[in-house]
C-alpha positions as CSV (number, residue, x, y, z in Angstrom):
1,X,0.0,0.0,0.0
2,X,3.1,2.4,0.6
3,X,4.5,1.6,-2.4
4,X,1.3,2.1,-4.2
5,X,0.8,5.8,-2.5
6,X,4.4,6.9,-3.3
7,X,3.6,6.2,-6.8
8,X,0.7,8.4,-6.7
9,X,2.4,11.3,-5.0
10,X,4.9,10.5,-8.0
11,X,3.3,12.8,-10.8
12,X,2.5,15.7,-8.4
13,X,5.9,15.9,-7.1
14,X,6.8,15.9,-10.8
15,X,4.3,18.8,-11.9
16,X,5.8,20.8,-8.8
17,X,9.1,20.7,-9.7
18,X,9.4,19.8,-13.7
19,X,9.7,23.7,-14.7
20,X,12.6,24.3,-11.8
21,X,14.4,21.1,-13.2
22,X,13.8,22.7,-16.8
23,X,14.9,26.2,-15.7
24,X,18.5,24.1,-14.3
25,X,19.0,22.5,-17.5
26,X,18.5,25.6,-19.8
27,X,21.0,27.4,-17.7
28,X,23.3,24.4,-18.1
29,X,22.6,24.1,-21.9
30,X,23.4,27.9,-22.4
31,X,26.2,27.7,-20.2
32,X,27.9,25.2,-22.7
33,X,27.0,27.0,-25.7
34,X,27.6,30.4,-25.3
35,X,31.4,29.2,-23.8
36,X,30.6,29.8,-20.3
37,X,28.9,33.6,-21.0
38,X,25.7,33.0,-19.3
39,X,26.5,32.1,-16.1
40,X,28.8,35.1,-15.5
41,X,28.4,37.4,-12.8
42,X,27.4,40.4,-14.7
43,X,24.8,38.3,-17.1
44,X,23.1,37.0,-14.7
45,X,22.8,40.4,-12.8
46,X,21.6,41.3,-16.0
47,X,19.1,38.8,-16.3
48,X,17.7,40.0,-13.5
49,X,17.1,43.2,-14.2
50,X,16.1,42.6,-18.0
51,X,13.3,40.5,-16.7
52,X,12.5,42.5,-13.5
53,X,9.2,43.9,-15.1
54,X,7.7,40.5,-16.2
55,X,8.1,39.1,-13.1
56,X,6.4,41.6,-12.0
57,X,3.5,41.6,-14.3
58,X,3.6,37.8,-14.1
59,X,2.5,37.7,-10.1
60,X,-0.7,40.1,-11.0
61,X,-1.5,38.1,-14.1
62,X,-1.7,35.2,-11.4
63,X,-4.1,36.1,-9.5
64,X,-6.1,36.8,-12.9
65,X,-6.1,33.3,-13.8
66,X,-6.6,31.8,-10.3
67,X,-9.3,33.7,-10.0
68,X,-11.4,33.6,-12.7
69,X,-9.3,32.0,-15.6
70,X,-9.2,35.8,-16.6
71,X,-6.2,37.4,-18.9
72,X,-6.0,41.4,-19.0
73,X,-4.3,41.9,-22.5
74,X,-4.0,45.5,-21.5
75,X,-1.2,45.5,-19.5
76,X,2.0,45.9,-22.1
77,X,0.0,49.2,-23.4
78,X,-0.6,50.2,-19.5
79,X,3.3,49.9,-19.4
80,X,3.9,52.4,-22.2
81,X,0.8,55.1,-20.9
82,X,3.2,55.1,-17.3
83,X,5.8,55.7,-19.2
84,X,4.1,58.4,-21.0
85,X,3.0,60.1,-17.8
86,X,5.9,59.5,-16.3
87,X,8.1,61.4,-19.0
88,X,5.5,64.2,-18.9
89,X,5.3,64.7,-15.2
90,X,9.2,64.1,-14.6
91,X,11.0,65.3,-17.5
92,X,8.9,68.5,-19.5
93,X,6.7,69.6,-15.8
94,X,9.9,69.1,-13.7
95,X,8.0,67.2,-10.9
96,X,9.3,65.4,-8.1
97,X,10.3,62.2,-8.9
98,X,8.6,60.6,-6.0
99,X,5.6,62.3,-6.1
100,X,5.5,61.2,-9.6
101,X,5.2,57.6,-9.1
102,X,2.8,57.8,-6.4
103,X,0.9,59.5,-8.9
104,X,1.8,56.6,-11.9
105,X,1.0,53.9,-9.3
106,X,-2.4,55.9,-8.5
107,X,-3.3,56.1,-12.7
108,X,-2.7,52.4,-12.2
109,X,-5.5,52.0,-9.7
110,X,-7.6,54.3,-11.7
111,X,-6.8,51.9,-14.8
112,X,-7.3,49.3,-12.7
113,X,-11.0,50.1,-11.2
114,X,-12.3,51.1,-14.8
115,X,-11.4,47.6,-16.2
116,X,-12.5,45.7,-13.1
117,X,-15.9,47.4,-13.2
118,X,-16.9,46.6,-16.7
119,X,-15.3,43.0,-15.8
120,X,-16.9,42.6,-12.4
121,X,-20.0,44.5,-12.2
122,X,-21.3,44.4,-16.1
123,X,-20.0,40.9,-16.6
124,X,-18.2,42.0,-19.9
125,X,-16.0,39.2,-20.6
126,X,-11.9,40.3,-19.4
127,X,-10.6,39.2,-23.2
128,X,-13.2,42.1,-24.6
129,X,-12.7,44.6,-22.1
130,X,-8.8,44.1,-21.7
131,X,-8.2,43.9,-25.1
132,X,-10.4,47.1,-25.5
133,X,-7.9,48.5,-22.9
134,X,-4.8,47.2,-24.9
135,X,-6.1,49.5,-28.3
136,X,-7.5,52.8,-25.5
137,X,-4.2,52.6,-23.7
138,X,-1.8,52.2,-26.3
139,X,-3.8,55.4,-28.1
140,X,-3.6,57.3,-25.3
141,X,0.2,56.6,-25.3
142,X,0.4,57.7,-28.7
143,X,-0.9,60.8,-28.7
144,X,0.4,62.0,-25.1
145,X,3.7,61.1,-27.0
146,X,2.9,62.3,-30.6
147,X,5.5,59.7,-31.6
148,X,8.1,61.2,-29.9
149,X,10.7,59.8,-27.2
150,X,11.1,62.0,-23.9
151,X,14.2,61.7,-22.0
152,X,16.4,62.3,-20.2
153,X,15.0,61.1,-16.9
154,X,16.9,62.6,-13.7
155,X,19.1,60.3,-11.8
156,X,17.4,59.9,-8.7
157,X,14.7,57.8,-11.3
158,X,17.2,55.9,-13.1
159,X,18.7,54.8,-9.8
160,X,14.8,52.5,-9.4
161,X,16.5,50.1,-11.8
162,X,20.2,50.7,-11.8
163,X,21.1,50.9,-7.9
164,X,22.8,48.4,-5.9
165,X,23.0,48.3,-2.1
166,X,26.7,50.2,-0.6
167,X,29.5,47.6,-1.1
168,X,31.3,46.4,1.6
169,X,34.5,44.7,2.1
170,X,38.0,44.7,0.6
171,X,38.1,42.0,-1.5
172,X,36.2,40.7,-4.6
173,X,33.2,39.3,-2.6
174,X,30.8,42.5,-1.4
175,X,30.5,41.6,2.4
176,X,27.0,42.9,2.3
177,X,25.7,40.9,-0.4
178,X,27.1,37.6,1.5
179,X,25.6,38.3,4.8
180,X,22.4,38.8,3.3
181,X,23.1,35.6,1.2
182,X,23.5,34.0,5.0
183,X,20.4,35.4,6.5
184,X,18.6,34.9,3.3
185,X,20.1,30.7,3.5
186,X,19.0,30.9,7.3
187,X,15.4,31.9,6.9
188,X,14.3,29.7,4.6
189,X,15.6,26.7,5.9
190,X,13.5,28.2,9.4
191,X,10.6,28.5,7.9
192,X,10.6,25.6,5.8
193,X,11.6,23.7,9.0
194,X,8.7,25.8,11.3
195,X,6.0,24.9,8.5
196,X,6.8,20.9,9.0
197,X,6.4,20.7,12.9
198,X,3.2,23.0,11.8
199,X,2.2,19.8,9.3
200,X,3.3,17.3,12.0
201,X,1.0,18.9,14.5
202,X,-2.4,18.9,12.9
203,X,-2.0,15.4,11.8
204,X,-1.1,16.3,8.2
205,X,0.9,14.4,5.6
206,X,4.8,15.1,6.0
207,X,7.2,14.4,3.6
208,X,10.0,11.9,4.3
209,X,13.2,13.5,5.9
210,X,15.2,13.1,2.9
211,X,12.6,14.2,0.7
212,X,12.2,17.2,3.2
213,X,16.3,18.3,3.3
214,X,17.3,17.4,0.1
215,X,14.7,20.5,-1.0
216,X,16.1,22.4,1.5
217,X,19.4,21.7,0.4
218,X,18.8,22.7,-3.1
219,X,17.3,25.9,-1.9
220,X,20.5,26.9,-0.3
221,X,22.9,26.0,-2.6
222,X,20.6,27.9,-5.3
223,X,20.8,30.8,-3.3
224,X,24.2,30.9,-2.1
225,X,25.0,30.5,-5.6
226,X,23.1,33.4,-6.7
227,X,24.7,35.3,-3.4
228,X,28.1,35.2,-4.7
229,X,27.1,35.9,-8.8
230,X,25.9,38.9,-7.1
231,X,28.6,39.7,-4.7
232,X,31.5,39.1,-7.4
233,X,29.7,41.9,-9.2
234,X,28.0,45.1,-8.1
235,X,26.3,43.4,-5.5
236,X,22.7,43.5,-4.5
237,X,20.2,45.7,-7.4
238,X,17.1,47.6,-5.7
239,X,14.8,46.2,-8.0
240,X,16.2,42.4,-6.9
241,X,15.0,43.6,-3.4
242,X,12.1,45.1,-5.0
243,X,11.0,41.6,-6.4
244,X,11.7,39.6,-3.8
245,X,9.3,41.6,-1.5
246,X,6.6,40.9,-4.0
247,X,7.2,37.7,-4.4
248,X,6.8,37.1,-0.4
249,X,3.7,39.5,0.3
250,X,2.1,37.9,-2.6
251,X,2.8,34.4,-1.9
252,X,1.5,35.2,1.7
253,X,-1.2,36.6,0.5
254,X,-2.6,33.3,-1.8
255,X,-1.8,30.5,0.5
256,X,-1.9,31.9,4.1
257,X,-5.1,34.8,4.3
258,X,-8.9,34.1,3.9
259,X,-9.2,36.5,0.0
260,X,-6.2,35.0,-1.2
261,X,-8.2,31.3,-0.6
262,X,-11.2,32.6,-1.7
263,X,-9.7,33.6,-5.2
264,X,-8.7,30.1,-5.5
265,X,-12.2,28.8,-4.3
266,X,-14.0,31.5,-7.7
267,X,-11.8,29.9,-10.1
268,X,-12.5,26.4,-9.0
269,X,-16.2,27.0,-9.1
270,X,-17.6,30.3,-8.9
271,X,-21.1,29.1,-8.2
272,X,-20.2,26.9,-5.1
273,X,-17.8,30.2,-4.0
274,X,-21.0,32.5,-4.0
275,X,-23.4,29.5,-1.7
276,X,-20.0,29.9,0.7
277,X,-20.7,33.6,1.5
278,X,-17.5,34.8,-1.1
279,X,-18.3,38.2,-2.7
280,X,-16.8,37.0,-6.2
281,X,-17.9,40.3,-7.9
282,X,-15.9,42.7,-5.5
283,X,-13.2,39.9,-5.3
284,X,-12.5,40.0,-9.2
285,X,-13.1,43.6,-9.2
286,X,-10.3,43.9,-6.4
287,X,-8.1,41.7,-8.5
288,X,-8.3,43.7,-11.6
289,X,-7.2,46.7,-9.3
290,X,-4.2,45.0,-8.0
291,X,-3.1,44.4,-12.0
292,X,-3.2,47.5,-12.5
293,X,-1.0,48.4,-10.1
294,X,1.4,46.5,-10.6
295,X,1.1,47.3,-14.6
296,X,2.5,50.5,-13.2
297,X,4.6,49.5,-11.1
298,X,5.9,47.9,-14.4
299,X,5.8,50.8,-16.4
300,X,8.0,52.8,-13.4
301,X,10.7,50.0,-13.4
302,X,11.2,49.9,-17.3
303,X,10.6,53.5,-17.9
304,X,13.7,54.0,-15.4
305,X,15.8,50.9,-17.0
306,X,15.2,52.5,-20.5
307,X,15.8,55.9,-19.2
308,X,13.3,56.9,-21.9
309,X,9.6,57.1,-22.6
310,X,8.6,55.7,-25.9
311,X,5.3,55.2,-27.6
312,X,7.1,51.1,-28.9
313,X,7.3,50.2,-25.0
314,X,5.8,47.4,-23.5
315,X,4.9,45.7,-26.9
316,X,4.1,41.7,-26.2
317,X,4.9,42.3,-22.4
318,X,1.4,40.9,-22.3
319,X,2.1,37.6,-24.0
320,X,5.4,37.4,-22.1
321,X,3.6,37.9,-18.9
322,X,0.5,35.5,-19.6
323,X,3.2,32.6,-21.2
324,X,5.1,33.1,-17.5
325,X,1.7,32.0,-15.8
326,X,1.3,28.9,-17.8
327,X,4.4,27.7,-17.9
328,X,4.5,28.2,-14.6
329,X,1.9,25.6,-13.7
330,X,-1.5,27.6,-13.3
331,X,-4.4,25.9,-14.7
332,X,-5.8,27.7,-18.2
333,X,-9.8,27.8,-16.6
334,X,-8.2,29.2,-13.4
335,X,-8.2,27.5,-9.6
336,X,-4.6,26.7,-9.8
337,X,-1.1,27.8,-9.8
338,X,0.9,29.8,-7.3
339,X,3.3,33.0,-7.1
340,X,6.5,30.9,-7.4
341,X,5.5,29.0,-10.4
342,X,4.6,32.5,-12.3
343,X,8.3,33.3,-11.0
344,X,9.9,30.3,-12.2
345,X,8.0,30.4,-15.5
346,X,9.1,34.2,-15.4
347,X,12.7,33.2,-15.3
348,X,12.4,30.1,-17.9
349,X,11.3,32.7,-20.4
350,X,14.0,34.8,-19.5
351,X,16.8,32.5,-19.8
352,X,15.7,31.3,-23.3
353,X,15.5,35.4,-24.8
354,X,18.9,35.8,-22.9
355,X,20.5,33.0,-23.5
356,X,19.9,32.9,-27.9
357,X,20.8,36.8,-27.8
358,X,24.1,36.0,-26.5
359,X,24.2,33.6,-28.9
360,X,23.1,35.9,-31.9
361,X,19.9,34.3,-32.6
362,X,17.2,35.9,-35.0
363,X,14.1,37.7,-32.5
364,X,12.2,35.0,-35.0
365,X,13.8,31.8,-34.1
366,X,13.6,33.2,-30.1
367,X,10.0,34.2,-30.5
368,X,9.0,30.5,-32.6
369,X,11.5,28.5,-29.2
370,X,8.8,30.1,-26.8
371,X,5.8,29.3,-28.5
372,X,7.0,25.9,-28.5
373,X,7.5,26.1,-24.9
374,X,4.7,27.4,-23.6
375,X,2.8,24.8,-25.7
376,X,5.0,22.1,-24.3
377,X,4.1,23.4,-21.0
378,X,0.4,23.4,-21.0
379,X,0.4,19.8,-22.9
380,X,2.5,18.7,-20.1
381,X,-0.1,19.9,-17.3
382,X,-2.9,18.6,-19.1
383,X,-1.6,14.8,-19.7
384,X,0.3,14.6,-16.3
385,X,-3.3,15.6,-14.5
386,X,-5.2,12.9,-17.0
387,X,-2.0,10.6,-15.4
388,X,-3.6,11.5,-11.6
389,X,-7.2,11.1,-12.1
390,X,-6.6,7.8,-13.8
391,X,-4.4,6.8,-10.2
């Protein structure tokens, strides 16, 4: 009978962790074929930064799909209106930088609110109002812009995507980056160790031991790795920090409060959510608010990385950002998925757009490699769940 449930547990364990064994071997492949490029310090700082704004738009989209199964189309031409305001405010009125983005990030609300109502409240369908968005949005862009680019952008903005915590130390390693490598090694293993006594005490399944340290393991040597790419280089970027806290407050959000259940409750069945005492129409409304946001927050980080507002930005940032959801493990009619797999599949679609450029393939062959992926991706989820329900 033991032998029978470990097989079960078998393809779950698989689905969990096939796109993090992928992501491994795609940093190995490129390694080899761009003679030891990719894993350099500086590249893979620069990965990091190159795809800090999908990640970004990738943990919103989330929530999207969980929720409701829901795509907002509009969020690449958001990108390029922030950028658009942003060059305005900033750059010709001479505003405060700070006082800028609060505004950007409160346009994203407003964006946010007039998508979710039509969505929510009028029960338009999100692929007719978002890609309505996409076209009002991207217009909006155009003709703030009049086909011009605005720059330059004050240093204090550019610093949102190009600063790096002070350096420490005398030698190659940056003594700051390290000890936060350390602390970062410490907590995880904690909590990882605090949520298993949790499991243990309310009866729950546990993993075996070695099952249960040789994740941890991994985790640590992942990111002490990562620690010292980033201490043999400029160290720790803002926008790393940035990410991270996202990734954690959101993460928190979905598995550990009562909305962040309930949004996984509407997109297994909305009708069942509603008998439950879930308002699903201020829930979805809520969540189209939050993608807005962070659409701006988007829009902020690349406007500052670009250190230019141009009416071309944020062109396919949608796809990019919908393809990291999927790949990532969340279920196409919504229910399913989490923060980390949006991450991962963030970071899969990363490596494969850094790791051909370096190599000096066509935008062509790169764009045809991710199709294919994010195909293989969604085949792979839908066979490996037919594999469970026939267990």
């Amino acid at each position: 009978m033991r032998i029978n449930a470990e097989k079960k547990k078998l393809p779950v364990n698989l689905r969990q962790y096939s796109m993090v064994i992928a992501l491994i071997v795609m940093m190995v492949l490129f390694q080899a074929l761009t003679g030891g490029i990719f894993l350099k310090p500086q590249n893979i700082t620069n990965l990091i930064l190159q795809n800090s704004y999908v990640i970004i738009l990738s943990i919103g989209m989330l929530l999207c799909i969980v929720s409701s199964g829901s795509i907002d189309l509009s969020v690449g031409s958001v990108v390029a209106f922030i950028g658009a305001l942003l060059g305005v405010l900033i750059v010709q009125k001479g505003m405060n930088v700070w006082l800028a983005i609060l505004i950007a990030l409160g346009a994203g609300v407003l964006v946010g609110a007039w998508q979710g109502f039509w969505i929510a409240y009028m029960r338009i369908p999100a692929f007719i109002v978002t890609l309505a968005g996409m076209l009002i949005f991207r217009g909006i862009t155009l003709y703030v812009l009049q086909g011009m680019t605005i720059s330059p952008f004050p240093k204090e903005f550019l610093s949102i995507s190009s600063g790096f915590l002070v350096k420490t130390g005398t030698g190659k390693l940056d003594m700051t980056t390290m000890t936060l490598g350390v602390i970062a090694i410490v907590i995880c293993v904690a909590v990882s160790v605090i949520g298993l006594q949790k499991k243990k005490k309310n009866g729950y399944q546990c993993p075996s031991m070695a099952a249960f340290w040789g994740k941890n393991i991994v985790a640590a040597v992942a990111i002490g790795l990562l620690t010292v790419w980033l201490a043999l280089y400029n160290g720790v970027p803002v926008l790393l920090l940035i990410m991270l806290a996202l990734i954690i407050l959101y993460s928190f959000f979905m598995k550990k409060t009562v909305p962040g259940r309930q949004l996984y409750a509407m997109g297994g069945n909305e009708k069942a959510a509603v008998l439950s005492g879930v308002n699903t129409k201020k829930a979805l409304f809520l969540t189209f608010v939050n993608m807005g946001v962070l659409a701006a927050l988007a829009g902020i980080v690349f406007t500052s990385r670009l250190q230019a507002a141009t009416p071309s930005a944020g062109q396919n940032f949608e796809m990019d950002a919908i393809a990291s959801c999927y790949i990532g493990g969340a279920a196409v009619m919504g229910g399913s998925g989490s923060i980390a797999g949006a991450v991962v599949g963030a970071l899969v679609m990363g490596v494969i757009n850094n790791g051909l450029s370096i190599m000096g393939v066509g935008s062509d062959i790169t764009q045809t490699i991710k199709g294919l992926v994010l195909l293989a991706a969604v085949v792979f989820d839908i066979l490996s769940k037919k594999h469970t329900v026939k267990a």
